[in-house]
Structure formats: structure tokens, C-alpha cells
C-alpha positions in Angstrom: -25.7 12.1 4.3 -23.2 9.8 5.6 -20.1 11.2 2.8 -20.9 14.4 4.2 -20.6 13.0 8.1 -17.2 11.7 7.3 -15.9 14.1 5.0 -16.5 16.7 8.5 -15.1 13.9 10.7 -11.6 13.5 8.7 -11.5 17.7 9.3 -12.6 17.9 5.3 -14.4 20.9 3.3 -17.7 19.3 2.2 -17.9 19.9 -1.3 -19.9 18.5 -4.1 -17.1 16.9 -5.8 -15.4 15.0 -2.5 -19.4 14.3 -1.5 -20.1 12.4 -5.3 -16.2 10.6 -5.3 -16.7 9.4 -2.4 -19.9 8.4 -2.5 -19.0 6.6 -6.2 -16.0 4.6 -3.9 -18.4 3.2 -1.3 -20.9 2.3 -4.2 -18.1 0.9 -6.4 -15.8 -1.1 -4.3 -12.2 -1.5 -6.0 -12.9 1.0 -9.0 -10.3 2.4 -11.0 -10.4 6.6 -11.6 -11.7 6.3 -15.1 -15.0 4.5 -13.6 -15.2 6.8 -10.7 -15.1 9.7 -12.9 -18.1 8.2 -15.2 -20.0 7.9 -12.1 -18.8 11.6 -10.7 -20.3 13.0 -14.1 -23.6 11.4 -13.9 -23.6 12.9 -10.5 -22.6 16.2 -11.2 -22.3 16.9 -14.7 -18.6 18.1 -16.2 -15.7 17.8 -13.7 -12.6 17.6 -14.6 -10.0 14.3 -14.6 -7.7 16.6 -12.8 -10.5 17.5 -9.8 -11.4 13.8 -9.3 -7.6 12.9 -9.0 -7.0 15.6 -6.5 -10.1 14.5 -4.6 -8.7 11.2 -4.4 -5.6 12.2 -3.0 -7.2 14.0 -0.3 -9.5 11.4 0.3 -6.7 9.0 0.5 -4.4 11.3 2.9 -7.7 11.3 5.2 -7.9 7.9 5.3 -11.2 8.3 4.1 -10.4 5.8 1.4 -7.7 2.9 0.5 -5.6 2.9 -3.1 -4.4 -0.3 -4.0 -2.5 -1.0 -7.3 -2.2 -5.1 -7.9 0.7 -5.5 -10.3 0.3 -4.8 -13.8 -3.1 -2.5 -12.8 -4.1 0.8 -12.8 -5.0 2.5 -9.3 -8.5 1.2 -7.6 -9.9 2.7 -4.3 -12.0 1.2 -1.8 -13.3 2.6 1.0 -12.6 0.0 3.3 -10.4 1.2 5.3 -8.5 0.9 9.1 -7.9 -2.5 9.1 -5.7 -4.9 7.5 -7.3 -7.2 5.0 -6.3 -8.1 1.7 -7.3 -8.8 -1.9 -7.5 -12.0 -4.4 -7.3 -10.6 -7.8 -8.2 -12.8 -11.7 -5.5 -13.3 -13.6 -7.8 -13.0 -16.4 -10.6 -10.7 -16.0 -9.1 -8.3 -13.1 -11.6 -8.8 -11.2 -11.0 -8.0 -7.0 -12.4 -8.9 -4.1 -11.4 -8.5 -0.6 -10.0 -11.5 1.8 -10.2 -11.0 5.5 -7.0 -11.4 7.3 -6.2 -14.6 9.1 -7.1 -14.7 12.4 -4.6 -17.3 13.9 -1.1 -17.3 12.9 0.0 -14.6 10.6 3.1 -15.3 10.1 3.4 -13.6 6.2 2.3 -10.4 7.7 5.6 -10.3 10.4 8.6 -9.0 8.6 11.3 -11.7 9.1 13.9 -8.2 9.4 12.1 -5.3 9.5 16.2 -3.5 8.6 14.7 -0.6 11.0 11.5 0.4 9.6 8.7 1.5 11.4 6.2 -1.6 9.5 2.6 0.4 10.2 0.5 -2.5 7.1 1.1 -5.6 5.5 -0.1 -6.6 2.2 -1.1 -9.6 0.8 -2.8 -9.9 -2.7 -3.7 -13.6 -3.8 -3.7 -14.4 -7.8 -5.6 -17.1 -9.1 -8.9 -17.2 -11.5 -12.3 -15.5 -10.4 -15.6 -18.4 -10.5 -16.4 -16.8 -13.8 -13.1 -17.2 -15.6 -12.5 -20.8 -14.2 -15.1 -22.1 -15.2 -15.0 -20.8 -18.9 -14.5 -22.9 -21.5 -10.7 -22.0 -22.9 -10.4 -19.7 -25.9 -9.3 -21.5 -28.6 -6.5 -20.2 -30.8 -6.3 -20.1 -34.5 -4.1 -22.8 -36.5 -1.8 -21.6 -39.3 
């Protein structure tokens, strides 16, 4: 099973619970925890909130997986990892997707003074409306 092959190759314990997260990442790109813990428990029955958050975190420090946390969001996980694209997020739904990274000049992603740190990612999260929300017709609100 490929969560299995790179659970070994980030130096990982295969168990069932880091097997099912991260197999619920890769199946549910940009998921928050509460949707990746449905998706553990249909897998594996009762697991805790606690062990899925801890599985996270080690899935995380492996590189294994990516958190991201838009502004005014909870955590979501990806497992797109090792290179440096980005994210257009709704305003309205919260809806994500990923945006490559431009491939001529970048110049958002070079720190005009770094003031000494060691810059290792850039990121860059677009707002705007997803197709779906755009092209809704506006909600109406009630008169007094």
C-alpha cells in the first residue's frame, strides 16, 4: 500500500491509525481534522480526536503532509508536499484549491529584507469567490 511505503520511507511506525489519516489526506485534499476524523472512523471504527491529532503532527514533522491555516480557518492538511505552490481560497464558501507557483519572475516570494532569517517557504494564498459562489444569484436580505 503506498501510505504504508511512505510511512517506512519518512523512518515512521506503520500503524493503522497513521496508515487510514493519511490515506484520508491524500483522498481528501485540504480537509480540516474534524472531516479526517469522520473518514478515520469509517476506516477503523472509534479513534480518538486526540490520536488523529497526534497523527497529524507526526505526519506533519515527516513531511509526510502540509498544514495550512488561511486566515479566519481552522487547520486543513494536504499531502502535497516538497514544493512551493500555493492556494486560492472563497471568501464565501471556504472552498481551496491549489495554484502552482509562477514560473518566471517571483518576485512576492523574495523577501525584500529577510532581517536575518534563514527564509526556507514562501506563502501566498489568493482570496476571491470560487465558480460556484460567483455565479450565485445574491442572497437577498430581509426589509424591516
Amino acid at each position: 500500500m503506498e501510505a504504508e511505503r511512505l510511512l517506512r520511507g519518512a523512518a515512521l511506525r506503520v500503524t493503522r491509525p497513521r496508515v487510514a489519516v493519511l490515506t484520508a489526506v491524500y483522498e481528501q485534499p485540504h480537509a480540516e481534522t474534524d472531516s479526517i476524523i469522520g473518514v478515520v472512523r469509517q476506516d477503523l471504527g472509534g479513534v480518538s480526536h486526540q490520536a488523529v491529532y497526534d497523527v497529524l503532527r507526526a505526519l506533519t514533522s515527516a513531511g509526510l503532509v502540509r498544514r495550512i491555516e488561511p486566515s479566519g480557518s481552522v487547520a486543513r492538511y494536504e499531502s502535497r508536499v516538497g514544493d512551493n505552490h500555493h492556494h486560492v481560497v472563497c471568501r464565501s464558501c471556504g472552498a481551496i484549491a491549489d495554484v502552482d507557483c509562477a514560473v518566471l519572475e517571483t518576485p512576492c516570494l523574495t523577501a525584500s529584507d529577510d532581517h536575518g532569517y534563514a527564509i526556507d517557504e514562501a506563502e501566498v494564498i489568493f482570496w476571491g469567490l470560487c465558480p460556484a459562489c460567483h455565479t450565485a444569484p445574491p442572497s437577498s436580505t430581509p426589509t424591516s
